[in-house]
C-alpha positions in Angstrom: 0.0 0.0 0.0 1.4 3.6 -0.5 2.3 5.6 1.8 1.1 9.4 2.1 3.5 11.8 4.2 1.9 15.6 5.7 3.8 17.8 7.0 3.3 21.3 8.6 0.4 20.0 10.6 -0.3 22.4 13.1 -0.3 21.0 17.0 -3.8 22.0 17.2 -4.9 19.8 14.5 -2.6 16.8 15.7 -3.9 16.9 19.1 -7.7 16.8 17.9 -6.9 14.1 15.6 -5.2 12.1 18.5 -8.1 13.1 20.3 -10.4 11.5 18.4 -8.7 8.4 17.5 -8.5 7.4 21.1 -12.0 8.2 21.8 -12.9 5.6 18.5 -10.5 3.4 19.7 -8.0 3.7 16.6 -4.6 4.3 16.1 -3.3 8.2 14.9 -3.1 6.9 11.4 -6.4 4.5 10.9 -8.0 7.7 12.1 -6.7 9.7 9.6 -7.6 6.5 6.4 -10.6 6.9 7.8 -11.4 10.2 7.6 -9.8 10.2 4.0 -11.7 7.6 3.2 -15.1 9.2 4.4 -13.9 12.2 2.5 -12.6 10.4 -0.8 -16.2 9.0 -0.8 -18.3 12.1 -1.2 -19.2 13.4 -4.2 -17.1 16.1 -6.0 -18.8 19.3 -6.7 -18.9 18.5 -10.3 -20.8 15.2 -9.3 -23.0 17.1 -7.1 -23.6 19.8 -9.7 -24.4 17.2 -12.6 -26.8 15.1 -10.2 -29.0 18.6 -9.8 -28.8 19.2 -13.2 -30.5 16.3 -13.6 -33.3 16.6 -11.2 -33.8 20.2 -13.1 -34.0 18.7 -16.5 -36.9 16.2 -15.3 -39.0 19.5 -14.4 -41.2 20.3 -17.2 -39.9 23.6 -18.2 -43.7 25.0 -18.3 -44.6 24.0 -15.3 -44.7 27.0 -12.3 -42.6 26.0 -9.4 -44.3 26.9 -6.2 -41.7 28.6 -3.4 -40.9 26.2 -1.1 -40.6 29.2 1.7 -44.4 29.5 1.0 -45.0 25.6 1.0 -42.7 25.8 4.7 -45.1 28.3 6.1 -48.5 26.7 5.3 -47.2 23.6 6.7 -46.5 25.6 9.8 -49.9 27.1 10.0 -51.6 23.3 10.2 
């Protein structure tokens, strides 16, 4: 497996990270693959972008869309 060096880590940072691998009962660095892996996971903005541009382009183009602030408030008036 490759290995990935940081450096300039402030002591802030470490200390959190340290932190929270003890209290999830993990070592420094399967703290730190996991949170690159949870991160390496998400979507990129350009995913996320082309996913709504999606959900747009099923809309009928001639169809009104109602504001959803209105649609909030009525359901807050029930």
């Amino acid at each position: 497996m490759p290995t990935v060096t940081i450096r300039d880590v402030d002591e802030e940072t470490l200390t959190r990270l340290r932190k929270r691998a003890a209290e999830e009962h993990r070592s420094l660095s399967a703290e730190i693959r996991m949170i690159l892996q949870e991160q390496a996971s998400r979507p990129t903005r350009s995913e996320r972008i082309a996913r709504v541009e999606k959900i747009a382009a099923m809309t009928p183009k001639d169809r009104p869309q109602t504001d959803s602030t209105r649609l909030v408030r009525e359901d807050r008036d029930r």
